[in-house]
C-alpha positions as CSV (number, residue, x, y, z in Angstrom):
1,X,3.9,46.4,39.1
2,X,2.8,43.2,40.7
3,X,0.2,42.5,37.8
4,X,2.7,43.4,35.2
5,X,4.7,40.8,36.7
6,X,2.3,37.9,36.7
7,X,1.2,38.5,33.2
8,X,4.7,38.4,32.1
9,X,5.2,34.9,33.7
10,X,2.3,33.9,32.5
11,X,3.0,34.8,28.9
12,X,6.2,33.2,28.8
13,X,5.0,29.8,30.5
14,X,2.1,29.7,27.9
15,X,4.8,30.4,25.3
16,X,7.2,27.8,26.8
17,X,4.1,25.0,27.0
18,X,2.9,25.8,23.1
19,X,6.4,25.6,22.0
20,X,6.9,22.2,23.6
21,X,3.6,20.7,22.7
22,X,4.0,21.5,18.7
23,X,5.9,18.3,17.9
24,X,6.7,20.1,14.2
25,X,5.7,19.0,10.6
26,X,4.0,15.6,10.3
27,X,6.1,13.4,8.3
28,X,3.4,12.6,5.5
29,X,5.6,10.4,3.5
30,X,5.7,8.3,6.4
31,X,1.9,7.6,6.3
32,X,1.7,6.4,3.3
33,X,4.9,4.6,2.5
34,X,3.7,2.4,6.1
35,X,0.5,1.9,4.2
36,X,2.5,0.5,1.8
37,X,4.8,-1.5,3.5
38,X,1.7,-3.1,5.3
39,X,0.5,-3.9,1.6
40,X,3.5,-6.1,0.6
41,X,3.6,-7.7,4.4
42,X,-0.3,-8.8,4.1
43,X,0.5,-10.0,0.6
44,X,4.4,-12.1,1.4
45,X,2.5,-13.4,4.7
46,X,-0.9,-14.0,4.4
47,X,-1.8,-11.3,7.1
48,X,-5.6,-10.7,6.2
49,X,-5.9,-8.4,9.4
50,X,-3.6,-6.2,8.3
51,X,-4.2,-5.8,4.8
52,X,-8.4,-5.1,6.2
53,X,-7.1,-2.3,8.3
54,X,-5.5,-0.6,5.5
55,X,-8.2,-0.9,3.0
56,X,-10.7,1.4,2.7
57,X,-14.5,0.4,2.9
58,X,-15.2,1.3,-1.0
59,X,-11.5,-0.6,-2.1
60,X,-12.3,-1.9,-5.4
61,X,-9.6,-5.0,-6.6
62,X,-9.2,-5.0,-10.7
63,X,-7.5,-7.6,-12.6
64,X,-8.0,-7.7,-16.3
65,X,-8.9,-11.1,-17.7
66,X,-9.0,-10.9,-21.5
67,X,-11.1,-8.8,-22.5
68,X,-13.2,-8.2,-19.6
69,X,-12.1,-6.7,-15.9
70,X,-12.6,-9.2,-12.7
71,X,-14.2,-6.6,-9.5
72,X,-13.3,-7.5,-6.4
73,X,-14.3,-5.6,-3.3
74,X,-12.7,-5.5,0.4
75,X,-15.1,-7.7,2.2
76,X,-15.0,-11.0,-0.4
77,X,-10.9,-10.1,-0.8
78,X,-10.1,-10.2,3.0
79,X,-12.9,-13.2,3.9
80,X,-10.7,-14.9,0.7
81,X,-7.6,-14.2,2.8
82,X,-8.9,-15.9,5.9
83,X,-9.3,-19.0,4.2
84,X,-5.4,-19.2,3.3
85,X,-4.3,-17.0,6.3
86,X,-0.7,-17.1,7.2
87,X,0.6,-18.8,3.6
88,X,3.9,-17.9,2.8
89,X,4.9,-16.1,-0.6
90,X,7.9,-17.4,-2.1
91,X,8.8,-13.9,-3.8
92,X,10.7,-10.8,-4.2
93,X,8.6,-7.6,-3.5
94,X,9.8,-3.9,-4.5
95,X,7.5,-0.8,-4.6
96,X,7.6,3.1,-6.2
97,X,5.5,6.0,-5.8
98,X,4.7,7.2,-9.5
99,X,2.8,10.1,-8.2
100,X,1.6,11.9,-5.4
101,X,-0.1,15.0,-3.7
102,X,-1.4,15.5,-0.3
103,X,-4.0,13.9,-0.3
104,X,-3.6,11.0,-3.0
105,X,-0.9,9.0,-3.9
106,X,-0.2,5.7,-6.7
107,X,2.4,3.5,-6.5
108,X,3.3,0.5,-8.2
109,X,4.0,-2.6,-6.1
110,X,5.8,-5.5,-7.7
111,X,5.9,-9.0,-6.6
112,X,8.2,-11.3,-8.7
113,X,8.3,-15.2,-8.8
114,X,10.6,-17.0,-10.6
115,X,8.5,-17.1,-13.6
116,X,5.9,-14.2,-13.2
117,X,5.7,-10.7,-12.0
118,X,2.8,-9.3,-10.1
119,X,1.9,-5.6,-10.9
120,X,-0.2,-4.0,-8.5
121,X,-0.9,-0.4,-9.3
122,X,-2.3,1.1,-6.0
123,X,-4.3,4.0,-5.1
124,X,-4.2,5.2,-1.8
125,X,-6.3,8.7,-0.3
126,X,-6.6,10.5,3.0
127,X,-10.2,9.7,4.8
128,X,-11.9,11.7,7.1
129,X,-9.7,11.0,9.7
130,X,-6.2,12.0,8.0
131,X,-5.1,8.6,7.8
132,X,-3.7,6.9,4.4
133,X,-6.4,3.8,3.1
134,X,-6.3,1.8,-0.1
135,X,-9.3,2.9,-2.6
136,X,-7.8,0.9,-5.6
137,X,-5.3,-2.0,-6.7
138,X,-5.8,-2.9,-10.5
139,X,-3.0,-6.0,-10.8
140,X,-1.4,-7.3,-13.7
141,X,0.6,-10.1,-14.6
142,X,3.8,-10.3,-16.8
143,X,5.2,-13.7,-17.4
144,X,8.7,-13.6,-17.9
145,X,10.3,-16.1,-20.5
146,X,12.2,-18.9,-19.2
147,X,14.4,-21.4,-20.8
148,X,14.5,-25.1,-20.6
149,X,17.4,-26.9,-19.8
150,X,18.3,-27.6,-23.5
151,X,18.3,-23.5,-23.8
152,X,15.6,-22.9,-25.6
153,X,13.2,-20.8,-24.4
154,X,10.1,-23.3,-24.3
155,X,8.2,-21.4,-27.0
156,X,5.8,-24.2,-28.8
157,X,4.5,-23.8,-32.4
158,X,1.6,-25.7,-34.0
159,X,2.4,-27.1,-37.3
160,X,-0.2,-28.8,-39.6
């Protein structure tokens, strides 16, 4: 009776201790919307440190320039960074997630001047270790028309 007893106990406290240490479902959008978030705060502030934690080793930077695509990988982006660290950005940011799955996700982060936007389509994957990294921003720019102070919109045309 005696060793009924003491496995009894000891079932529920093993019960009682796994049902306090399971904390319940990670909150995955969490990761990667922080990932994110850190993206646009290395970007507004100059923050190289950040933005090299949250790169992955093989990130690959894409900007089209004409007709040709400009590479840039993590090491010459953040050692780029270091040189300006700390510079200010005098813009608005906003972000969306176009798509995602467990283990990838793209969003499109925008950074908009007063006479330019800044597209930066990320990709972001799960390493080894579970945690959210940048593989991929390709970044585009849209200038937005603007008007000069006799309305117009600054437009010039060549006439011969």
């Amino acid at each position: 009776m005696k060793n009924k007893f003491l496995v009894a106990c000891l079932v529920s406290l093993l019960s009682v201790t796994s049902i306090y240490a399971y904390t319940g479902p990670k909150t995955e959008g969490a990761g990667y919307a922080a990932v994110i978030r850190d993206f646009i705060d290395s970007h507004m502030n100059g923050n190289y440190k950040e933005l090299n934690k949250i790169l992955d080793e093989n990130y690959t930077l894409k900007i089209p320039r004409g007709n040709k695509v400009i590479l840039q990988n993590k090491s010459s982006l953040v050692e780029a960074m270091k040189k300006e660290a700390g510079t200010q950005q005098n813009c608005q940011s906003n972000y969306e997630v176009l798509a995602k799955s467990d283990a990838l996700v793209i969003a499109r982060v925008d950074f908009s001047y007063h006479d330019s936007i800044q597209h930066n389509y990320l990709t972001l994957e799960r390493d080894d270790d579970n945690n959210w990294k940048i593989t991929q921003v390709c970044k585009m720019f849209e200038d937005l028309q603007t008007t000069t102070p006799t309305g117009t919109t600054g437009d010039v045309t060549a006439k011969n």
